[in-house]
C-alpha positions as a Markdown table, in Angstrom:
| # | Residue | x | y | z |
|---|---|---|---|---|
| 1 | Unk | 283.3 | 82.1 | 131.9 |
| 2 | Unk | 284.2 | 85.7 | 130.9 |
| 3 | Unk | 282.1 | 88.3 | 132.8 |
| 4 | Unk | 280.4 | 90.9 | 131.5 |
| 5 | Unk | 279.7 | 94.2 | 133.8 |
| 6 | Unk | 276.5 | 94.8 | 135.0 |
| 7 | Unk | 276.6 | 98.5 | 136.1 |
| 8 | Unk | 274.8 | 101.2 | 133.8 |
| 9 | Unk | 276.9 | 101.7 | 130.7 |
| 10 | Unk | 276.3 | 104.7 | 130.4 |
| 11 | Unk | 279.1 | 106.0 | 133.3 |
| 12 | Unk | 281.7 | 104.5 | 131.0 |
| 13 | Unk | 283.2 | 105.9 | 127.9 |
| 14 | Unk | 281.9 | 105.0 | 124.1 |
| 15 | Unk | 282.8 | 106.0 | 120.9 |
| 16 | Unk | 279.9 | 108.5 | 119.7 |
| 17 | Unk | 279.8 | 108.6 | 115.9 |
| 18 | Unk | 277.7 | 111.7 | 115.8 |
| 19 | Unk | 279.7 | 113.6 | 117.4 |
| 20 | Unk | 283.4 | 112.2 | 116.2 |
| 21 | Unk | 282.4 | 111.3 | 112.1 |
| 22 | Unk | 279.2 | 113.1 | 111.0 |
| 23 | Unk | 280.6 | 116.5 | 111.1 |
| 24 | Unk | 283.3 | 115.1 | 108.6 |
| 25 | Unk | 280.6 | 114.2 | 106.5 |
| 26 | Unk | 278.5 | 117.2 | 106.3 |
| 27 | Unk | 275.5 | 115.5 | 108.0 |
| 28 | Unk | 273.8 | 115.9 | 111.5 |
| 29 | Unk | 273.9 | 112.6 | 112.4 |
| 30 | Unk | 272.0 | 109.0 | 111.8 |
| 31 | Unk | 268.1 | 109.0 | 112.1 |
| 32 | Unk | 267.7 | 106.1 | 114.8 |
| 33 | Unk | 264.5 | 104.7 | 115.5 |
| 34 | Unk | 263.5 | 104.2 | 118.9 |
| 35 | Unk | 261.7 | 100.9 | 119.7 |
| 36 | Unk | 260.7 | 99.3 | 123.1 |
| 37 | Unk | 262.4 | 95.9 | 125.0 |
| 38 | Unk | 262.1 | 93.4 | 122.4 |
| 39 | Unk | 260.1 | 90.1 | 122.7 |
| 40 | Unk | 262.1 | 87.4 | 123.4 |
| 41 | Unk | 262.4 | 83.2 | 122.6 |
| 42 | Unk | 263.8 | 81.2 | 125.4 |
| 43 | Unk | 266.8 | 79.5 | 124.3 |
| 44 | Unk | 266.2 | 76.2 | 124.3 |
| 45 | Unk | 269.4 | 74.4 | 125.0 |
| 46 | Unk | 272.8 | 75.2 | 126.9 |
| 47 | Unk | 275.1 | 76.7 | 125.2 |
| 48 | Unk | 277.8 | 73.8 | 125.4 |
| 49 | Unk | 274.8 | 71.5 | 123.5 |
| 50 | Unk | 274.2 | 74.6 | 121.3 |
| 51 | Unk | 274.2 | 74.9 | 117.4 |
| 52 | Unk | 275.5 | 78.5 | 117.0 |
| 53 | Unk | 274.7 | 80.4 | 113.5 |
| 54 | Unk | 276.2 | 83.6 | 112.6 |
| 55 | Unk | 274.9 | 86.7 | 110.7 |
| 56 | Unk | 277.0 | 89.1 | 109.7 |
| 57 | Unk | 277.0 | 93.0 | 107.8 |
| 58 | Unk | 279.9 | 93.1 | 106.4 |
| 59 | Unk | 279.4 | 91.9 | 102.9 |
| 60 | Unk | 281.8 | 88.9 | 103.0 |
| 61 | Unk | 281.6 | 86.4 | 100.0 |
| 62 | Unk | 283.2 | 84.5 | 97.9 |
| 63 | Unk | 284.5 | 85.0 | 93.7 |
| 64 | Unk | 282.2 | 83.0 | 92.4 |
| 65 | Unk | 279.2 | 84.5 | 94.8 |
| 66 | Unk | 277.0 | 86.8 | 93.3 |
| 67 | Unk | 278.5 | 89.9 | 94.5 |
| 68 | Unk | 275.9 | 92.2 | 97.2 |
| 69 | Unk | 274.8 | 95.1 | 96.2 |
| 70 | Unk | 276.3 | 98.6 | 97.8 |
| 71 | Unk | 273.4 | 100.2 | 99.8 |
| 72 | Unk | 269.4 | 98.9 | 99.9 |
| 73 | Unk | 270.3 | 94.9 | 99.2 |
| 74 | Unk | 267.8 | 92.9 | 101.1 |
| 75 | Unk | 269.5 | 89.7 | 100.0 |
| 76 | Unk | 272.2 | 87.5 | 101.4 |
| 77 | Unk | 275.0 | 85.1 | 100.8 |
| 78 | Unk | 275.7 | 81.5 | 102.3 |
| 79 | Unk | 279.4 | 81.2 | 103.5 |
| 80 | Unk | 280.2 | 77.5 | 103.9 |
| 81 | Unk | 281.8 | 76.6 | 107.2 |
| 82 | Unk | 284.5 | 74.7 | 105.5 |
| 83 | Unk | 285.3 | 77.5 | 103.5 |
| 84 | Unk | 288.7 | 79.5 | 104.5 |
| 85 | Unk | 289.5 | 83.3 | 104.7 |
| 86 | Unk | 291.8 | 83.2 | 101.3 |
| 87 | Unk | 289.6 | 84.3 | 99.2 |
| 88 | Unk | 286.8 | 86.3 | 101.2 |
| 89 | Unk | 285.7 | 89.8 | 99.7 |
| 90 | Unk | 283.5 | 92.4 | 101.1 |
| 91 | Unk | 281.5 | 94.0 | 99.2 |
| 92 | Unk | 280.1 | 96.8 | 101.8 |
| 93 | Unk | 282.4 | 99.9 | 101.0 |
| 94 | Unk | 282.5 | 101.6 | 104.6 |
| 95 | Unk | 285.6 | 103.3 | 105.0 |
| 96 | Unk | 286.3 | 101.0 | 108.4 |
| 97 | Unk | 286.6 | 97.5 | 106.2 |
| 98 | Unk | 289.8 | 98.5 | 106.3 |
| 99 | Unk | 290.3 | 96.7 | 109.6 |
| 100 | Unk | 288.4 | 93.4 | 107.9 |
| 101 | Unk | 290.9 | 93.6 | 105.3 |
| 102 | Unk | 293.6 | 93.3 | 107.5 |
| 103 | Unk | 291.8 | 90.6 | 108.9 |
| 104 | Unk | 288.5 | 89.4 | 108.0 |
| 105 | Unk | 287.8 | 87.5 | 111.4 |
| 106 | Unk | 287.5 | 90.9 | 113.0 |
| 107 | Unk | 284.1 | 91.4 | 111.1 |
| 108 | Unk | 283.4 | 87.8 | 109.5 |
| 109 | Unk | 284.4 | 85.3 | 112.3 |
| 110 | Unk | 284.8 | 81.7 | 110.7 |
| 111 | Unk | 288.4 | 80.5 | 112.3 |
| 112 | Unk | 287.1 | 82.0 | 115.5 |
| 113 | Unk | 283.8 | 80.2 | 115.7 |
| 114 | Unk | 285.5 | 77.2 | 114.7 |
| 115 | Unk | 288.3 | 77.3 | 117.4 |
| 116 | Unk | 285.3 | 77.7 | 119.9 |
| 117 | Unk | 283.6 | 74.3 | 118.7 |
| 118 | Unk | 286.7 | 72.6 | 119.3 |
| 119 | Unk | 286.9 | 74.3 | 122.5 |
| 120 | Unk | 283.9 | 73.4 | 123.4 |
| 121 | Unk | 282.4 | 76.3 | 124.4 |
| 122 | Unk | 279.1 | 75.4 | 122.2 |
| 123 | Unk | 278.5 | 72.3 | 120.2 |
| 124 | Unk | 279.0 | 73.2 | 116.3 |
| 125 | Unk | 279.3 | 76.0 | 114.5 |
| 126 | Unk | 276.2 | 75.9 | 111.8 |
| 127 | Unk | 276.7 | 74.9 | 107.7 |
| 128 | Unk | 276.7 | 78.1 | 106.8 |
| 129 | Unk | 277.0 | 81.7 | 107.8 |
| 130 | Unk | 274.4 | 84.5 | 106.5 |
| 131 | Unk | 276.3 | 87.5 | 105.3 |
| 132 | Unk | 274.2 | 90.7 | 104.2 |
| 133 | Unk | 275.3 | 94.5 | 103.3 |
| 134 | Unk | 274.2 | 96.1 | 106.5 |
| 135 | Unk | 273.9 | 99.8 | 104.6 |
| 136 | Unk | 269.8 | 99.3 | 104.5 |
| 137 | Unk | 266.8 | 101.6 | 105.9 |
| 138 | Unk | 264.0 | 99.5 | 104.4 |
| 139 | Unk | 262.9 | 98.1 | 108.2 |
| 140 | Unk | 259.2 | 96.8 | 106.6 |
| 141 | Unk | 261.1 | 94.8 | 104.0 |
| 142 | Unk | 263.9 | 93.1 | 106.4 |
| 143 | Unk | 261.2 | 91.8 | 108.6 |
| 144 | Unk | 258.8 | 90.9 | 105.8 |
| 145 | Unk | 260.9 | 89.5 | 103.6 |
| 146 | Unk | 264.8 | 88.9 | 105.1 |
| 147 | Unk | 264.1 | 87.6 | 108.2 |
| 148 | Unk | 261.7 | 84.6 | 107.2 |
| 149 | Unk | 264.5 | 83.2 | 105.0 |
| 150 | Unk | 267.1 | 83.9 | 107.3 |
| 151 | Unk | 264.7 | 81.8 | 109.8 |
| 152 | Unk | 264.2 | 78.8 | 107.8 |
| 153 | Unk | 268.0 | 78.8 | 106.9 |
| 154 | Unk | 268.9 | 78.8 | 110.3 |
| 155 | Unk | 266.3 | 76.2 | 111.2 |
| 156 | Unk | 267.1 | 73.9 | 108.1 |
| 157 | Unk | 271.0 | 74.1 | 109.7 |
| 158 | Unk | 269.2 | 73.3 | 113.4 |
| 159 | Unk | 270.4 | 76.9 | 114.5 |
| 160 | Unk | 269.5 | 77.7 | 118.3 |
| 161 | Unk | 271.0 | 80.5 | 118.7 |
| 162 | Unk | 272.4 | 83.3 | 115.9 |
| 163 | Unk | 274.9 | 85.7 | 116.8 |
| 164 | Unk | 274.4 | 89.0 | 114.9 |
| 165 | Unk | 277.6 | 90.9 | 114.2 |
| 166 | Unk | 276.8 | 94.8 | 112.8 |
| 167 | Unk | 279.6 | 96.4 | 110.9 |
| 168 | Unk | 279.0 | 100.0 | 110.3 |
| 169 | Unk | 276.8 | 102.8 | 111.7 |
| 170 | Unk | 273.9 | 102.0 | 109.4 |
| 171 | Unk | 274.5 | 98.1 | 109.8 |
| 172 | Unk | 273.9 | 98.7 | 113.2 |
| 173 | Unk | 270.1 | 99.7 | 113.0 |
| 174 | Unk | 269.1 | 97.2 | 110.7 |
| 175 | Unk | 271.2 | 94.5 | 112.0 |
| 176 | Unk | 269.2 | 95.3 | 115.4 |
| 177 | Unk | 266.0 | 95.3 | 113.2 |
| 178 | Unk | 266.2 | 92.2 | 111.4 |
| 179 | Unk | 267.3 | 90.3 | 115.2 |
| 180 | Unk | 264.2 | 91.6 | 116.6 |
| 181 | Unk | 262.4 | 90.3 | 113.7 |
| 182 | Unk | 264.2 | 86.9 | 113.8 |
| 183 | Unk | 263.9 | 86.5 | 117.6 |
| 184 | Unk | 259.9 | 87.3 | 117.1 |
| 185 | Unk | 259.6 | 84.6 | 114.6 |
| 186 | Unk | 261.0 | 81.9 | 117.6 |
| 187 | Unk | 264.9 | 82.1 | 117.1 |
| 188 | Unk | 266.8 | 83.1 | 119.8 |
| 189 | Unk | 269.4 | 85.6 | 118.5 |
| 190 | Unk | 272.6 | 87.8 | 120.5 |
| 191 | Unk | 274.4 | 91.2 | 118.9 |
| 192 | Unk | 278.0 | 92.0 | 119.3 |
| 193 | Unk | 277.8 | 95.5 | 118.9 |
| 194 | Unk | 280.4 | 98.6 | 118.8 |
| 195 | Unk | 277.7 | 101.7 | 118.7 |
| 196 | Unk | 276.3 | 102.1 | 122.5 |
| 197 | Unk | 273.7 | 105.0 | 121.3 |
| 198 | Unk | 272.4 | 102.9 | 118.6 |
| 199 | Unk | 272.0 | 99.5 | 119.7 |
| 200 | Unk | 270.4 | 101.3 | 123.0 |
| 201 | Unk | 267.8 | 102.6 | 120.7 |
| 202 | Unk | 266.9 | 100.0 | 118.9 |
| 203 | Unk | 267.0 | 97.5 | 121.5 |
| 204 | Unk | 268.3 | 93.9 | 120.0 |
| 205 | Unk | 267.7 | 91.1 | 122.2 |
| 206 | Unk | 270.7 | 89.9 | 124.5 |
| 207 | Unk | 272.9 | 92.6 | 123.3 |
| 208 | Unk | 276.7 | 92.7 | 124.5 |
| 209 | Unk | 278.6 | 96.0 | 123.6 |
| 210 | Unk | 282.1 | 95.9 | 122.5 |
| 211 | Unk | 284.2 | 99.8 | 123.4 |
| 212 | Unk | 286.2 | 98.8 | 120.2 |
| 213 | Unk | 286.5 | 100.6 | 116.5 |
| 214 | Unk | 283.6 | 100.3 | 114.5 |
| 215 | Unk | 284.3 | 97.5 | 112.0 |
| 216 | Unk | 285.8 | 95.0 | 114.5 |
| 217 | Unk | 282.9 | 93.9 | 116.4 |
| 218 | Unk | 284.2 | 90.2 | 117.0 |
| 219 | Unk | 288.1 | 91.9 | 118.1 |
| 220 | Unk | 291.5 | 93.3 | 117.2 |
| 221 | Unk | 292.9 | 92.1 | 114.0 |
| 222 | Unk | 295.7 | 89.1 | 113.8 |
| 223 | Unk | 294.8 | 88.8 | 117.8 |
| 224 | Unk | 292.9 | 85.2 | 117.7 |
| 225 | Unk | 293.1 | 84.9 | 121.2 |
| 226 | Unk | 291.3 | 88.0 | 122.3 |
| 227 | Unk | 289.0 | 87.4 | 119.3 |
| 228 | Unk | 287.8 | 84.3 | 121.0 |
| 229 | Unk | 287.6 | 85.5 | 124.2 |
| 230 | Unk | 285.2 | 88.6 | 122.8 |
| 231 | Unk | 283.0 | 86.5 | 121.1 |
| 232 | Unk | 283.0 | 83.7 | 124.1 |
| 233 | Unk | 282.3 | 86.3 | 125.9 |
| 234 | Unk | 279.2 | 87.7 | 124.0 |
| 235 | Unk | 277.8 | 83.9 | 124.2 |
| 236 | Unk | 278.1 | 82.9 | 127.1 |
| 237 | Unk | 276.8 | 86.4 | 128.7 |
| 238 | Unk | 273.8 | 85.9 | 126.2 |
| 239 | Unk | 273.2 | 81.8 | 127.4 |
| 240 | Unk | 273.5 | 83.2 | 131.1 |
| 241 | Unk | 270.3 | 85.9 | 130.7 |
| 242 | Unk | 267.2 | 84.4 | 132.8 |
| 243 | Unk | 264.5 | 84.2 | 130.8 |
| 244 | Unk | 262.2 | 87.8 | 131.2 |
| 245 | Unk | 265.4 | 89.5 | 132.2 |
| 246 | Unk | 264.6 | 93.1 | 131.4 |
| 247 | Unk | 266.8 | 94.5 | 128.5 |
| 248 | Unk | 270.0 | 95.6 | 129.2 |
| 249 | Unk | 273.4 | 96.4 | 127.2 |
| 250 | Unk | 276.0 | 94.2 | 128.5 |
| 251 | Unk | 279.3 | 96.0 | 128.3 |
| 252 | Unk | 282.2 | 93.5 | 127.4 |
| 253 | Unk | 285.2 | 94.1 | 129.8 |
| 254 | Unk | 287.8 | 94.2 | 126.7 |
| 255 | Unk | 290.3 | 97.5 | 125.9 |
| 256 | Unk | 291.7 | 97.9 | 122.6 |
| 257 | Unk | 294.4 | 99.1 | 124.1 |
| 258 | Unk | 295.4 | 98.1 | 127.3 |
| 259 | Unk | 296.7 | 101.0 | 128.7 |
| 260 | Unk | 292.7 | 102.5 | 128.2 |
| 261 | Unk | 294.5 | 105.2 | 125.4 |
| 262 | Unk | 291.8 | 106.1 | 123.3 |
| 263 | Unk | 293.5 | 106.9 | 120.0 |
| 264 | Unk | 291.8 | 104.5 | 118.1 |
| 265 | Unk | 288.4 | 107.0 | 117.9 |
| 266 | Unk | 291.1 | 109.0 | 115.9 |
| 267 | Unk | 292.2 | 106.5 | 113.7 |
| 268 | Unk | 288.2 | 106.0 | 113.2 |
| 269 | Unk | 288.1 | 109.7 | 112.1 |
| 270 | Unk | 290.7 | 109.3 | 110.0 |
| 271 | Unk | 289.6 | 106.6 | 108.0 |
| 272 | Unk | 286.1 | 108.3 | 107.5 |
| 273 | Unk | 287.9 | 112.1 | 106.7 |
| 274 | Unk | 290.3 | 110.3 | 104.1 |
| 275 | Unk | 288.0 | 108.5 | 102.6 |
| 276 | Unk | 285.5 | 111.4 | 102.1 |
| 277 | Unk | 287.8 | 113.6 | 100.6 |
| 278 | Unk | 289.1 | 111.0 | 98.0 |
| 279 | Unk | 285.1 | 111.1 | 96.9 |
| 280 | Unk | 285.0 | 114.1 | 96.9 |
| 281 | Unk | 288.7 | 114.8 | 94.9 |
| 282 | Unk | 286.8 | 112.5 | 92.6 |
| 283 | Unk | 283.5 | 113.9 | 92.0 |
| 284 | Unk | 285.1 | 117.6 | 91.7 |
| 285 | Unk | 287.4 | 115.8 | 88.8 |
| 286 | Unk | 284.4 | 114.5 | 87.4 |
| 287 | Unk | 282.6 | 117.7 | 87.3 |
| 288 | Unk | 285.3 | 119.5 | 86.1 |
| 289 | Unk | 285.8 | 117.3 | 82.8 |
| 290 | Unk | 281.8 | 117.0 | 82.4 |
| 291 | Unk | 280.9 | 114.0 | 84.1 |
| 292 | Unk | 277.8 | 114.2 | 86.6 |
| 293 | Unk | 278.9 | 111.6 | 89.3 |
| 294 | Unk | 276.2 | 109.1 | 89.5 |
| 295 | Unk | 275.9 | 104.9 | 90.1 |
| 296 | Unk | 278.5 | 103.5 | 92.3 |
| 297 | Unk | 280.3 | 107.2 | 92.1 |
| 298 | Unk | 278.1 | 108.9 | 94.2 |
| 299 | Unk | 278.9 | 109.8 | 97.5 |
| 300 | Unk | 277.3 | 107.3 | 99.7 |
| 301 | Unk | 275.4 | 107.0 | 102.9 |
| 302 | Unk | 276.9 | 108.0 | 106.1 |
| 303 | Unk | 278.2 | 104.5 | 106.6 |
């Protein structure tokens, strides 16, 4: 079993997107919500008996998917188990997809989960992933409306246990959100996440943080063996949590690099700084020839 650490995580270092990628955008940072220790189900199997579903942020589906809207969709897709990478798209436009496109189990797991099942580690990999645009601040509206279909999916697939993956900053909140609201209606859920100060805020049950770039919460891409090992990890620390445990952030013990260099909060940066001053190149063209930027031109959130 891979062991998570249980000191404070706090006393170790995390990537802090306030402070490294808002100033490049011109904003003061995300508006959090704070909540209390979320109600918990008890999971009601091991995890080696386990059907394991998985909900991701990223956007992923397929050409002949209705594509996901940008920012604000409260909708989701159905990715079919069966179904390879080949021809996966994401449709959330965060600068950090670019680690997704490199390789799309870093955000959107499939071969991994896959590999686990025949490793045993749980029982079968559900149907059908749940894929959703993370980019959304309507909280009312994800509990109301997302999460009781995303319940009876999962419970039509015999789901016991979902394992939320958020993407970007934004994705993070309501990814945490929509678990709490998940795990309230009586399915046991576990987040992967990448964002200490967020996922700390919003409290989603049995969360594991991941020191990694945001945008590869399940690992490094083209590495399938620490992929698995990440996301074994995130399971089995979740399926080993006595029931009542108070909530805690269960740091992963995995380095992107394994001298402990921290250059990838850089290359984060970087991917955030060049992306904003391509929209911004474009909008100042726009202006200039007497276009007001607008649609799926203007500047988006800070995600």
């Amino acid at each position: 079993m891979t062991q998570h650490l249980d000191h404070d995580t706090t006393t170790e270092p995390a990537f802090d997107f306030d402070a490294t990628v808002a100033p490049i955008l011109g904003i003061s940072g995300l508006d959090v919500p704070q909540y209390d220790a979320p109600r918990t189900t008890p999971l009601r199997t091991a995890l080696a008996d386990a059907t394991v579903g998985l909900l991701v942020t990223c956007g992923a589906y397929y050409p002949d998917q209705k594509r996901l809207g940008e920012r604000g969709d409260l909708s989701y897709r159905l990715l079919p188990r069966e179904r390879d990478l080949d021809e996966v798209l994401f449709a959330h436009k965060t600068p950090i997809r670019a680690f997704a496109l490199a390789d799309p189990n870093v955000a959107y797991p499939r071969d991994t989960m896959l590999d686990l099942e025949r490793e045993g580690v749980f029982r079968r990999y559900a149907d059908h992933a749940i894929s959703m645009v993370g980019s959304i601040s309507d909280y009312p509206g994800l509990v109301s409306e997302t999460a009781p279909k995303v319940v009876s999916e999962f419970e039509r697939m015999g789901v016991d246990l979902v394992l939320v993956l958020p993407f970007c900053p934004q994705c993070h909140v309501a990814a945490g959100v929509l678990a709490r609201a998940i795990e309230e209606r009586g399915l046991p859920t576990t987040s992967l996440t990448t964002l200490r100060h967020q996922a700390e805020s919003v409290k989603p049950p049995r969360a594991t943080f991941l020191d990694f770039p945001l945008g590869c919460p399940a690992g490094r891409p083209r590495r399938p063996a620490q992929q698995r090992e990440i996301v074994r990890g995130a399971l089995e620390t979740a399926a080993s949590l006595p029931a009542g445990d108070p909530w805690a952030l269960h740091r992963l013990p995995f380095r992107w690099d394994e001298s402990g260099d921290r250059g990838w909060e850089s290359l984060v940066a970087d991917l955030y700084r060049v992306d904003n001053e391509i929209r911004g190149t474009v909008k100042g063209n726009m202006r200039a020839h007497g276009f007001e930027p607008g649609g799926e031109h203007t500047i988006r959130c800070a995600c």
